[in-house]
OpenMM code with the backbone's topology and positions (N, CA, C; nanometers):
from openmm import Vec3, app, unit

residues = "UNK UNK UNK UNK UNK UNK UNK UNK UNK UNK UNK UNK UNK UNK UNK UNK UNK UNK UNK UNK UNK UNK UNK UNK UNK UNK UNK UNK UNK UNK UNK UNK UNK UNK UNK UNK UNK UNK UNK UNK UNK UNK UNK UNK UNK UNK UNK UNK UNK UNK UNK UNK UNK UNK UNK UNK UNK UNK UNK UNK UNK UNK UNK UNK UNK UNK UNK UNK UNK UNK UNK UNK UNK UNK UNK UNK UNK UNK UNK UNK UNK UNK UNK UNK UNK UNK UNK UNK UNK UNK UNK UNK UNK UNK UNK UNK UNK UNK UNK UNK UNK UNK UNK UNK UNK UNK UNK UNK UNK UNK UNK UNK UNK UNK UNK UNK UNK UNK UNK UNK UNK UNK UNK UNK UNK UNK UNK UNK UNK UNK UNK UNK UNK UNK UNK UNK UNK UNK UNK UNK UNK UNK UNK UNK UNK UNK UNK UNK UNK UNK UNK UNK UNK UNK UNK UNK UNK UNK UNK UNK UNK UNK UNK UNK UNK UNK UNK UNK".split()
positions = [
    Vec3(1.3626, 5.8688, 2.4076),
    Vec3(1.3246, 5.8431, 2.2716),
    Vec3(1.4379, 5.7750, 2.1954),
    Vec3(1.5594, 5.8017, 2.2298),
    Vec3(1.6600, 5.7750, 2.1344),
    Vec3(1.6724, 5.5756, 2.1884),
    Vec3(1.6616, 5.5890, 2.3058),
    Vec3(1.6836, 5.4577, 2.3525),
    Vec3(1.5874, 5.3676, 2.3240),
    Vec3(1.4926, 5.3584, 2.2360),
    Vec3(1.4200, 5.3349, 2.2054),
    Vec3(1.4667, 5.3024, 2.0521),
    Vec3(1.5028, 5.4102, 1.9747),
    Vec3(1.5510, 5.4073, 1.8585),
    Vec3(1.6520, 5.3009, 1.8498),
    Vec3(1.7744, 5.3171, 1.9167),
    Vec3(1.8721, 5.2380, 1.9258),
    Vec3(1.8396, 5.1152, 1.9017),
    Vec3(1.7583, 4.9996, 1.9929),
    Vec3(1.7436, 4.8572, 1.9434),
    Vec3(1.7302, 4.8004, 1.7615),
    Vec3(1.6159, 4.9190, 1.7607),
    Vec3(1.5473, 4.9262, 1.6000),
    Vec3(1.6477, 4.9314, 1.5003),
    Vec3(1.7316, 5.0444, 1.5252),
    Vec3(1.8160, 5.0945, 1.4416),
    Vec3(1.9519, 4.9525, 1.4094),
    Vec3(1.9584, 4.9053, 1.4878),
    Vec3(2.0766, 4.7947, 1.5545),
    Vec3(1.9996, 4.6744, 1.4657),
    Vec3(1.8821, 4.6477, 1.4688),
    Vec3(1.8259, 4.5519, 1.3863),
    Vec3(1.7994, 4.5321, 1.2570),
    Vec3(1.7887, 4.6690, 1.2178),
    Vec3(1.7568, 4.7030, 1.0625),
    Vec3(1.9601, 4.7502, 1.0363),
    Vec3(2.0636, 4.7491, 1.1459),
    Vec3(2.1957, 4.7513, 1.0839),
    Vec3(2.2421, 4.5943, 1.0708),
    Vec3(2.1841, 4.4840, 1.1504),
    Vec3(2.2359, 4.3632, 1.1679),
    Vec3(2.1350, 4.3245, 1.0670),
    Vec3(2.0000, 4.3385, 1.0238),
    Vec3(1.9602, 4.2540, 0.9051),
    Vec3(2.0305, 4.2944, 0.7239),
    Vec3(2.1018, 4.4559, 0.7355),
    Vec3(2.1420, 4.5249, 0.5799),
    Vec3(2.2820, 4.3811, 0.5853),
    Vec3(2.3515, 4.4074, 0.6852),
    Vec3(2.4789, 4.2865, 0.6917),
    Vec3(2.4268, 4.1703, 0.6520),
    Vec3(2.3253, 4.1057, 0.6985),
    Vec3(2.3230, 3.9437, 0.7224),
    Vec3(2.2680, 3.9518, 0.4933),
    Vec3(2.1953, 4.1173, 0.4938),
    Vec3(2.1390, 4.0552, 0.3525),
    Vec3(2.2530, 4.0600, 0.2471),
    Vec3(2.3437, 4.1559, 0.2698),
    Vec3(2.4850, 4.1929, 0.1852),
    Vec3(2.5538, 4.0600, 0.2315),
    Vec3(2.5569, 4.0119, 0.3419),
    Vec3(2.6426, 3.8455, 0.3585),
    Vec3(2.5762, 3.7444, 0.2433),
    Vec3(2.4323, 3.7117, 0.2339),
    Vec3(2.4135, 3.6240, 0.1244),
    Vec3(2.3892, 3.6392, -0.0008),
    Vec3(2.3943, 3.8157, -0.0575),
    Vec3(2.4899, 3.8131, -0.1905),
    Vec3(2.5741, 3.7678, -0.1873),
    Vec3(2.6778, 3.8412, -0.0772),
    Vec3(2.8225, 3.7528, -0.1229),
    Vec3(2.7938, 3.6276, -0.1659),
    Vec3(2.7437, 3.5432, -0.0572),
    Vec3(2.7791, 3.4187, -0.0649),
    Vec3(2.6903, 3.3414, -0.2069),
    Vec3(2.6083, 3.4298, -0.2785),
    Vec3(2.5512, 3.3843, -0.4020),
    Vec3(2.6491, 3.3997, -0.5185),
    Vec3(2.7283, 3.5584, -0.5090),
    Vec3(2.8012, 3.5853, -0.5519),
    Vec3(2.8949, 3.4960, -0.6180),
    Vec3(2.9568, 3.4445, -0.4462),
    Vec3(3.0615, 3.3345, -0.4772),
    Vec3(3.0859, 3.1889, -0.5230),
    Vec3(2.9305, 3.1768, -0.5367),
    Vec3(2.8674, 2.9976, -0.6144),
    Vec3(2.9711, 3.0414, -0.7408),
    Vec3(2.9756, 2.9202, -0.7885),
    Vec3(3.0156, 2.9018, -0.9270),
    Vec3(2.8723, 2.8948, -1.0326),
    Vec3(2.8978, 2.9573, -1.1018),
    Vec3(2.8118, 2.9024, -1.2431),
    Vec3(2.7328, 2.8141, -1.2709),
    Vec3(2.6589, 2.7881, -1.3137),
    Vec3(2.6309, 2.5908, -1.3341),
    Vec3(2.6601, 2.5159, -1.4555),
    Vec3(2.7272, 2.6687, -1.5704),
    Vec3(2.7962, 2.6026, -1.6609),
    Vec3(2.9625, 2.5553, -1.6351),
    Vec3(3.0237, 2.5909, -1.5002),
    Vec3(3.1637, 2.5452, -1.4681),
    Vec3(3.0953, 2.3823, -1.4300),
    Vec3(2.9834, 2.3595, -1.3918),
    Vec3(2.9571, 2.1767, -1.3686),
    Vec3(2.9388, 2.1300, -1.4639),
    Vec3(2.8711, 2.2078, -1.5652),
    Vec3(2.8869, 2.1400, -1.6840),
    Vec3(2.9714, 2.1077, -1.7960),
    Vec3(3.0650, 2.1932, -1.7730),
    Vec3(3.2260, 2.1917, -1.8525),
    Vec3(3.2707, 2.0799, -1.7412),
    Vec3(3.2763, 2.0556, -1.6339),
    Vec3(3.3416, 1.9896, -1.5875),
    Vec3(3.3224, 1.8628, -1.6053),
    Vec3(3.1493, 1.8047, -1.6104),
    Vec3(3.1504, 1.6732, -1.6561),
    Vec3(3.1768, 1.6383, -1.8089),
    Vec3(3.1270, 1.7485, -1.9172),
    Vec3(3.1843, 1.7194, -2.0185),
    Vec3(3.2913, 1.6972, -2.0718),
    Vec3(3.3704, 1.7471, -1.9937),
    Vec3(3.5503, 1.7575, -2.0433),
    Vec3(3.5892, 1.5726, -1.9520),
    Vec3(3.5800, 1.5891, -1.8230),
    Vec3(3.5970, 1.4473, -1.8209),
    Vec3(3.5629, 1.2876, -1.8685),
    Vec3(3.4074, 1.3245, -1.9039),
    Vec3(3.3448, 1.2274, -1.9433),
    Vec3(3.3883, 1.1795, -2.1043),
    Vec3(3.4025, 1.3177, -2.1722),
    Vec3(3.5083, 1.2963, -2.3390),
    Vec3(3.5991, 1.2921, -2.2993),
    Vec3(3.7221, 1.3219, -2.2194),
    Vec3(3.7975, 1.2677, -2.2532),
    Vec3(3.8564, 1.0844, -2.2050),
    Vec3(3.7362, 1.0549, -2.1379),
    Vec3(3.7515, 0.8654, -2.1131),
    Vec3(3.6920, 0.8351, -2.2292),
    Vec3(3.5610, 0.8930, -2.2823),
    Vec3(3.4787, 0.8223, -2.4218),
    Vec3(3.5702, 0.8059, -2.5121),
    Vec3(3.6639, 0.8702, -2.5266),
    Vec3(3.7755, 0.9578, -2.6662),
    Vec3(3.8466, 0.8472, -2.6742),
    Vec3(3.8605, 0.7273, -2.5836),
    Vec3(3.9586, 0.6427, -2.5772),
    Vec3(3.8742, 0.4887, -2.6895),
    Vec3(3.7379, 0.5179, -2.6720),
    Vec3(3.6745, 0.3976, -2.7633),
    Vec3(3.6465, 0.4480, -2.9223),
    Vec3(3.7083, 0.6107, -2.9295),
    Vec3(3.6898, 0.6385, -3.0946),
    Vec3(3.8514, 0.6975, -3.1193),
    Vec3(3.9248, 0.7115, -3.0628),
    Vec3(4.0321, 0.7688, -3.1133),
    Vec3(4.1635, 0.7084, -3.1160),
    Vec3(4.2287, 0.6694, -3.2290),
    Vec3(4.3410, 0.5835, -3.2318),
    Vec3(4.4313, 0.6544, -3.1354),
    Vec3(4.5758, 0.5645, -3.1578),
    Vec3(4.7019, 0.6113, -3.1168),
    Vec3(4.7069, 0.8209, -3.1149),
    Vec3(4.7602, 0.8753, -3.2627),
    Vec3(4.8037, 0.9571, -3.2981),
    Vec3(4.6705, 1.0270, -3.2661),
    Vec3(4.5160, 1.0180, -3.1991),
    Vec3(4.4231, 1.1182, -3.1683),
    Vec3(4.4935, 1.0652, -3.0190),
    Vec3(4.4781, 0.9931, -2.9403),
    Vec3(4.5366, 1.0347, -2.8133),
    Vec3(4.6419, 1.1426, -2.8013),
    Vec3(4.7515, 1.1250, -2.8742),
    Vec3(4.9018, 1.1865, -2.8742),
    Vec3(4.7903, 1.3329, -2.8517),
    Vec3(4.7394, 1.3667, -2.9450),
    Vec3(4.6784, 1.5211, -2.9894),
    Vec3(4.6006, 1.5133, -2.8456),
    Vec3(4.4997, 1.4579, -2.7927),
    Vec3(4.4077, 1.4663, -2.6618),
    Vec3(4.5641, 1.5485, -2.5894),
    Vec3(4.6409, 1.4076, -2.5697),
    Vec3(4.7076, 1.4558, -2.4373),
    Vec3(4.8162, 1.5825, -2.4468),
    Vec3(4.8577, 1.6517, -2.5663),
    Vec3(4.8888, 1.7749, -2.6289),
    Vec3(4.8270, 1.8641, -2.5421),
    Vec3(4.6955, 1.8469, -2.5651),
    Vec3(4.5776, 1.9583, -2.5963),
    Vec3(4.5444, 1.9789, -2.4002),
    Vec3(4.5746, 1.8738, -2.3434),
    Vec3(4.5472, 1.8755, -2.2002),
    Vec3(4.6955, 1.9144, -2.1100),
    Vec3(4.8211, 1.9112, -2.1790),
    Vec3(4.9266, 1.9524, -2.1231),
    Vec3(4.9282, 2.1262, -2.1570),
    Vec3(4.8846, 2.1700, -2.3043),
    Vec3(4.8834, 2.3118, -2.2663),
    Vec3(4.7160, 2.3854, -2.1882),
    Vec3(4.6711, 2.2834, -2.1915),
    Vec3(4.5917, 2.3690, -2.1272),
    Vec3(4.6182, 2.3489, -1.9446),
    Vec3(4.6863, 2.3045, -1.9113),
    Vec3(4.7790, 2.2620, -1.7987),
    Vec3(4.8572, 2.3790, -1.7732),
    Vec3(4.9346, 2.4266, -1.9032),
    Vec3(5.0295, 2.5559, -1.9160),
    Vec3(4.9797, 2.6473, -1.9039),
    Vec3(4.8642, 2.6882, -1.9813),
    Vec3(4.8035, 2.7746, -1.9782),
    Vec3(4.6966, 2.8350, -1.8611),
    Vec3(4.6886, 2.7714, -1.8017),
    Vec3(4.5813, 2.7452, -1.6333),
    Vec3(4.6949, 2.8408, -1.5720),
    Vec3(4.8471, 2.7562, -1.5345),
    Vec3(4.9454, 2.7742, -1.4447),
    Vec3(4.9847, 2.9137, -1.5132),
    Vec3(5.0469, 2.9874, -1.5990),
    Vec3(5.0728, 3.1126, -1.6684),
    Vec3(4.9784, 3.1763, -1.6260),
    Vec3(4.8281, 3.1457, -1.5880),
    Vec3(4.7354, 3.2457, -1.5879),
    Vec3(4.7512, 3.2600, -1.4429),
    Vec3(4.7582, 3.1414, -1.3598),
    Vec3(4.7618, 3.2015, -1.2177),
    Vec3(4.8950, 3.2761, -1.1797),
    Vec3(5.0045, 3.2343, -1.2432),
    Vec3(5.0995, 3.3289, -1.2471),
    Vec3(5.0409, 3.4961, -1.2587),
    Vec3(5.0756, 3.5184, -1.3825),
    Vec3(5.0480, 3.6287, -1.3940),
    Vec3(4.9203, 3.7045, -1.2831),
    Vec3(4.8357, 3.6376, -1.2917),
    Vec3(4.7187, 3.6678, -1.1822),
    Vec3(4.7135, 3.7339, -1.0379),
    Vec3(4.8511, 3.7068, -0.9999),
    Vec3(4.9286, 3.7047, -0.8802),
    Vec3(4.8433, 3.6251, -0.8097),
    Vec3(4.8325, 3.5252, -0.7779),
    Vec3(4.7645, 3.4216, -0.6796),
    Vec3(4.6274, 3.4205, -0.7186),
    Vec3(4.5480, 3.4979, -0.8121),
    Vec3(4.4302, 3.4638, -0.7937),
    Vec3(4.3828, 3.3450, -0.8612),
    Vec3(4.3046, 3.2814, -0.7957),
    Vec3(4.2732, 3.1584, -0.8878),
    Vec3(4.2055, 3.1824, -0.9672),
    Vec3(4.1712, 3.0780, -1.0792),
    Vec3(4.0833, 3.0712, -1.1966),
    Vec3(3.8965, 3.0817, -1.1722),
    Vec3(3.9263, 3.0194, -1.0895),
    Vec3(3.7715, 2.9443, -0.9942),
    Vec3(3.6821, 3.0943, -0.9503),
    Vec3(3.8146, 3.1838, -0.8748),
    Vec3(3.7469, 3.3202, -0.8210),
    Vec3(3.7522, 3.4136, -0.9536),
    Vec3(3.8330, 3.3901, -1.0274),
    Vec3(3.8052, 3.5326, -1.1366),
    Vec3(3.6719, 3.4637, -1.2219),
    Vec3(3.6428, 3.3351, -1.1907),
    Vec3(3.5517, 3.2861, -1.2757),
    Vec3(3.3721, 3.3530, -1.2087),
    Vec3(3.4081, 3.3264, -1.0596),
    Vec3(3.3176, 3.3617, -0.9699),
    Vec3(3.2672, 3.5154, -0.9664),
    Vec3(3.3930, 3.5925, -1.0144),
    Vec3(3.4061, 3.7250, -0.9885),
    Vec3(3.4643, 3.7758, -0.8537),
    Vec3(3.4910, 3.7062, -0.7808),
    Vec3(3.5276, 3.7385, -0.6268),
    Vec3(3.6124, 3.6645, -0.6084),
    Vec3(3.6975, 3.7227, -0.5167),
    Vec3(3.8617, 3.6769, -0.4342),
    Vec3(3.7566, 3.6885, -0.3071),
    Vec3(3.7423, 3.4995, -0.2519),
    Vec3(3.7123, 3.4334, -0.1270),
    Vec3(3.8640, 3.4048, -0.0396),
    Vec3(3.8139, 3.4628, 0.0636),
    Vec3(3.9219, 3.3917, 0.1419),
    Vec3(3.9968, 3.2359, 0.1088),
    Vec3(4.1223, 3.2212, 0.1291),
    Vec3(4.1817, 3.1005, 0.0808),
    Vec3(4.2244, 3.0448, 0.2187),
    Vec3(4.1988, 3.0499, 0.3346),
    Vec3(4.1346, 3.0009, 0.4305),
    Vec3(4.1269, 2.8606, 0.4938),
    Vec3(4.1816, 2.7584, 0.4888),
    Vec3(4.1273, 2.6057, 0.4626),
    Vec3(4.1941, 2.5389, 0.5652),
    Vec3(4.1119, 2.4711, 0.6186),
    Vec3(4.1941, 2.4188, 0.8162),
    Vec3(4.2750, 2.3022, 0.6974),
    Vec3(4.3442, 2.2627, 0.8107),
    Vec3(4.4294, 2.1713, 0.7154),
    Vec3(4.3685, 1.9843, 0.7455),
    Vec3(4.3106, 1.9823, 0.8225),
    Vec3(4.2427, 1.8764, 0.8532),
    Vec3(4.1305, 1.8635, 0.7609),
    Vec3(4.0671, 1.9981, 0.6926),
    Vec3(3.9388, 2.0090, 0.5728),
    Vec3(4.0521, 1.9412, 0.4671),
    Vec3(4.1892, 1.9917, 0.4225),
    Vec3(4.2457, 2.0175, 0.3024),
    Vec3(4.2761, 1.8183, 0.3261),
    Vec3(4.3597, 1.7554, 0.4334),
    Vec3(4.4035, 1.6231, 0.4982),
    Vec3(4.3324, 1.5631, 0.4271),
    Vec3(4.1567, 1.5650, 0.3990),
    Vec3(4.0436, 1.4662, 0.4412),
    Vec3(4.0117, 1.4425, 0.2682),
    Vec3(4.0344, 1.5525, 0.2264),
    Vec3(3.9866, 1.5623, 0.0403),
    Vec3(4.1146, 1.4901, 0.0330),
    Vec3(4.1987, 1.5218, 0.0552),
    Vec3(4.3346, 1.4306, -0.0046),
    Vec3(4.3584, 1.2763, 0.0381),
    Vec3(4.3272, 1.2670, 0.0938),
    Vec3(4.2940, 1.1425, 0.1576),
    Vec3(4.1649, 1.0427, 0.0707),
    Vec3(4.0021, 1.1572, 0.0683),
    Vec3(3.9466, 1.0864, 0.0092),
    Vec3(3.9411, 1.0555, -0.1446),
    Vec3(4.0064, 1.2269, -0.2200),
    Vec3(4.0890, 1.1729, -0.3611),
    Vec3(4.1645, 1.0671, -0.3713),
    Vec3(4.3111, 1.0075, -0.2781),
    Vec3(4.3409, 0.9019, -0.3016),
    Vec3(4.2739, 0.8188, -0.3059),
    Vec3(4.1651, 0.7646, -0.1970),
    Vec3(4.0937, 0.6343, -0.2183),
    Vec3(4.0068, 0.6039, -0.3134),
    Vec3(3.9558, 0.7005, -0.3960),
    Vec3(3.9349, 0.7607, -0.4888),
    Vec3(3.9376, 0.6903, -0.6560),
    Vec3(4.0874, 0.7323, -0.6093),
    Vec3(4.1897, 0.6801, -0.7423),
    Vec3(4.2279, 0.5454, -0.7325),
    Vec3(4.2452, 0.5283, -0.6263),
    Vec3(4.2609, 0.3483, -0.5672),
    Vec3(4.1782, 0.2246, -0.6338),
    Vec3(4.0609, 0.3033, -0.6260),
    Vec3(3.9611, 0.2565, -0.6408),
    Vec3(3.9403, 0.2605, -0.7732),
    Vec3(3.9653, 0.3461, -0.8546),
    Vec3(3.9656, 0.3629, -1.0205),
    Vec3(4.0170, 0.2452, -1.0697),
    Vec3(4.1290, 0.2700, -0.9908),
    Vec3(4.2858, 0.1872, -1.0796),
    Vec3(4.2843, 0.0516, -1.0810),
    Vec3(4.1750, 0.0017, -0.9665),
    Vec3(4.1994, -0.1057, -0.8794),
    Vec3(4.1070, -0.2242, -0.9579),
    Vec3(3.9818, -0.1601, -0.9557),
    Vec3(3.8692, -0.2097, -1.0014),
    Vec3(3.7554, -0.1353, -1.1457),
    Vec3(3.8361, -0.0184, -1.1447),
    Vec3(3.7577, 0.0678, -1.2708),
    Vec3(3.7432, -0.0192, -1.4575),
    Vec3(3.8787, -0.0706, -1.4277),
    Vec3(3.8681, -0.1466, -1.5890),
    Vec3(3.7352, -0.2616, -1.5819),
    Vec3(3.7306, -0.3564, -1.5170),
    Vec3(3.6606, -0.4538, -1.4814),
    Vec3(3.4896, -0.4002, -1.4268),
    Vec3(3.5181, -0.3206, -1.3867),
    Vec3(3.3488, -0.2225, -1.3326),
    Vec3(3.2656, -0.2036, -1.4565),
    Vec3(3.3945, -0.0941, -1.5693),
    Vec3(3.3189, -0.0271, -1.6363),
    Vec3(3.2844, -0.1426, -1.7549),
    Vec3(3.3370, -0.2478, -1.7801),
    Vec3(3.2939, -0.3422, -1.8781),
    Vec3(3.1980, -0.4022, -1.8655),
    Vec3(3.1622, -0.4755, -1.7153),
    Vec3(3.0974, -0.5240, -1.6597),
    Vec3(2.9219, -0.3798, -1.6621),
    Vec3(2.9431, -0.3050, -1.6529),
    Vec3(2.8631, -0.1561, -1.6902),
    Vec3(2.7543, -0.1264, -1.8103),
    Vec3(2.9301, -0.1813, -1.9070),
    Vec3(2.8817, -0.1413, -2.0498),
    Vec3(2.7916, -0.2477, -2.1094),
    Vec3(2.8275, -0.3618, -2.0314),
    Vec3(2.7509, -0.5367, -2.0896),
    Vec3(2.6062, -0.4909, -2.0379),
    Vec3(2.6051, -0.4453, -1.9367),
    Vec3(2.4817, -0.4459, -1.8559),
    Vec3(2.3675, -0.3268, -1.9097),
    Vec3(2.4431, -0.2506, -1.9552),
    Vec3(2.3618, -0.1250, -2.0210),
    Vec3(2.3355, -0.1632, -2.1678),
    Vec3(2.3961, -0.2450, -2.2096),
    Vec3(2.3885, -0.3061, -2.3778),
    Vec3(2.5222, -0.1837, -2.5115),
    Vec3(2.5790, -0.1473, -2.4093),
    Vec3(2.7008, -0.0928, -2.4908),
    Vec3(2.8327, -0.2025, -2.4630),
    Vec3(2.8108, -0.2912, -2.5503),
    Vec3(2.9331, -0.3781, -2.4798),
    Vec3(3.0912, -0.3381, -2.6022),
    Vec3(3.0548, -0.2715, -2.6666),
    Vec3(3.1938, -0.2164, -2.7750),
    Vec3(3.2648, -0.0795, -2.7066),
    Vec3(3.1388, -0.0244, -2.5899),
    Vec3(3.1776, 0.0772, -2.5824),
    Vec3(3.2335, 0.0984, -2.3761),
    Vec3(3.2847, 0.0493, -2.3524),
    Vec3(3.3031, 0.0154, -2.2202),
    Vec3(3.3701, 0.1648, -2.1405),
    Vec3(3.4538, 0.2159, -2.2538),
    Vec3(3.4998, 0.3780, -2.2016),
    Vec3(3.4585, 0.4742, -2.1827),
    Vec3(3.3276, 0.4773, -2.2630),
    Vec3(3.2455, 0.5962, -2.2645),
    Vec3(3.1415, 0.5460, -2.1502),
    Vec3(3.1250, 0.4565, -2.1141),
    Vec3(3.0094, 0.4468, -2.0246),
    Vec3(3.0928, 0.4731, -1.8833),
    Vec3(3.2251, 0.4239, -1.8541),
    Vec3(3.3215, 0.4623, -1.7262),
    Vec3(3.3266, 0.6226, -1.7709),
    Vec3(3.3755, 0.6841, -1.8569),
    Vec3(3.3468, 0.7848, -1.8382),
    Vec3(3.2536, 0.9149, -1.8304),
    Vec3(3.1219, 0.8684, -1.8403),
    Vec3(2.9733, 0.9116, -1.8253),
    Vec3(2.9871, 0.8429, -1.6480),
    Vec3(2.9884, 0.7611, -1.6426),
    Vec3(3.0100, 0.7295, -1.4896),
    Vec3(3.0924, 0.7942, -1.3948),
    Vec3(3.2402, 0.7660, -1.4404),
    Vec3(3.3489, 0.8606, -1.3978),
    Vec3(3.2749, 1.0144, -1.3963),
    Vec3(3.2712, 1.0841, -1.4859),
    Vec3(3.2680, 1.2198, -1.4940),
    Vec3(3.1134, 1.2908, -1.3999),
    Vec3(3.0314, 1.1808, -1.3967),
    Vec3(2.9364, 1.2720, -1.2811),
    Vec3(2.9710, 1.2018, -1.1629),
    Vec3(3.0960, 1.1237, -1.1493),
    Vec3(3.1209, 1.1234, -0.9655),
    Vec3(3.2053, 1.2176, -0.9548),
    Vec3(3.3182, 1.2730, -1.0674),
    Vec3(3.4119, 1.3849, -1.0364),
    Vec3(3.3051, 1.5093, -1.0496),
    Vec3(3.2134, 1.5175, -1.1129),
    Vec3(3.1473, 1.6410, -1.1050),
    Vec3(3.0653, 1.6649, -0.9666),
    Vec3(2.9948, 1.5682, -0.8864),
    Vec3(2.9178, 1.5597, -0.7559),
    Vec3(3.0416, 1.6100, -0.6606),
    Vec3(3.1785, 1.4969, -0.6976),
    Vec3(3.2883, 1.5648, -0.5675),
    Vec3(3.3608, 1.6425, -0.5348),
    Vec3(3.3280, 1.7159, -0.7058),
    Vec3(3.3926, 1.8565, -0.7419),
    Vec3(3.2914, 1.9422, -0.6483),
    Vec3(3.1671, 1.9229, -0.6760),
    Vec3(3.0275, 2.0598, -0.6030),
    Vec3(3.0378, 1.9789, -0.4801),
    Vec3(3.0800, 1.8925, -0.4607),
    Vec3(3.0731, 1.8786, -0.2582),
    Vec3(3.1244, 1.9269, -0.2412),
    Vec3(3.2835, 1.9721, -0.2843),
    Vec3(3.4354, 2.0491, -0.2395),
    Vec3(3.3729, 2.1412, -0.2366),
    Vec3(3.2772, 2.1952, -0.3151),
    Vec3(3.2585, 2.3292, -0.3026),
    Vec3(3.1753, 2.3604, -0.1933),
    Vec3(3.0939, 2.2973, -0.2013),
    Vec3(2.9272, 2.3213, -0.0490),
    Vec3(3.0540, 2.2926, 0.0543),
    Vec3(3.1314, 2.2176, 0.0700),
    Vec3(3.1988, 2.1623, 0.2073),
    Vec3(3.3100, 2.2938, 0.1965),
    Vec3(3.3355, 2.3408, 0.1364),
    Vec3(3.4418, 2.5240, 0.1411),
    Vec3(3.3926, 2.5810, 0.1484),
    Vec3(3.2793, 2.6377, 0.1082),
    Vec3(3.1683, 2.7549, 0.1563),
    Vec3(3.1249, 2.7542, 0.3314),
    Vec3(3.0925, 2.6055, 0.3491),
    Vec3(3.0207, 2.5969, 0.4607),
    Vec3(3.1399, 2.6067, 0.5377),
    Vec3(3.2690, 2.5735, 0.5509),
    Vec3(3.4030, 2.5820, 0.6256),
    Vec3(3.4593, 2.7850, 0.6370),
    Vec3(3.4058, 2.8210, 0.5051),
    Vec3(3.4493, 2.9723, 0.5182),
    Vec3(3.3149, 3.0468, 0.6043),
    Vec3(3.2162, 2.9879, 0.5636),
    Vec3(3.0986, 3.0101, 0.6629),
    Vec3(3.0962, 3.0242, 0.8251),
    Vec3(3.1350, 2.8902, 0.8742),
    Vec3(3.2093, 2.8735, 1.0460),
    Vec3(3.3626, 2.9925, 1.0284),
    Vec3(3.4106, 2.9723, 0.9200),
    Vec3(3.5727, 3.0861, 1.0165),
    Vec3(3.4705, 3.2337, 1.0075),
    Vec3(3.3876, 3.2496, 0.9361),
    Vec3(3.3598, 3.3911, 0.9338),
    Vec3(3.3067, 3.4204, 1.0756),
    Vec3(3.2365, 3.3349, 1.1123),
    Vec3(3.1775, 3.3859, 1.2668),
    Vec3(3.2332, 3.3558, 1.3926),
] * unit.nanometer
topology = app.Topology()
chain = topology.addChain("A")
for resn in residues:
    res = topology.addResidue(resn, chain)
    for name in ("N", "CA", "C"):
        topology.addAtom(name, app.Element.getBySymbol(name[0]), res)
């Protein structure tokens, strides 16, 4: 009788795991208001450049160096935890082959290459075409800010799915 029990019991212990595994892993999504702070904050601060003189930049870039300070003080104090997991509620493994970490750094540079290279001339060429031709910054950065927001949530699906393979 018991040997009998055993398989059952083993199945209903391997399905309580697999269902407590995809809380976690719901758990550990981000928000969908961290995507939306994220494109908003980038996308104003490229627009900010077609309404705000000299002395409103000075204040922008103020306002982005302490909050720079204030990020770094917090992970300090935090003792290593990041912002991202206390945001999540959960400390995820920090985990990351270095060939995953190589490939983002790599494709951030080309990235930026590509900003620097051809972004002034893109986004004008953008703004003519959309009929904002006064406003050429805000349309690169409505542009800009949902490709950093898509490659921000790939980093993320592509770290989940990487902590996913080390877990098993």
């Amino acid at each position: 009788m018991d040997e009998r029990n055993d398989p059952r019991k083993a199945a209903e212990a391997l399905a309580a795991v697999r269902t407590h595994q995809e809380r976690a892993d719901k758990a550990a999504r981000l928000p969908w208001w961290v995507y939306a702070l994220t494109f908003v904050a980038s996308a104003g601060l490229s627009a900010a450049n077609d309404f705000v003189d000299l002395a409103g930049a000075k204040f922008i870039a103020a306002v982005v160096v302490v909050l720079l300070i204030v990020t770094f003080v917090a992970g300090l104090l935090g003792r290593g935890t990041a912002p991202l997991s206390r945001v999540r509620g959960v400390q995820p493994r920090q985990q990351i082959p270095q060939w995953a970490f190589a490939t983002l750094v790599v494709v951030g540079a080309a990235g930026v290459w590509v900003i620097i290279s051809y972004g002034g001339s893109v986004a004008t060429a953008l703004a003519d075409a959309v009929g904002l031709p006064g406003y050429p910054d805000t349309v690169a950065g409505v542009v800009f800010g949902a490709a950093f927001t898509l490659l921000f949530a790939l980093s993320q699906f592509a770290l989940g799915i990487l902590r996913k393979r080390a877990d098993r």
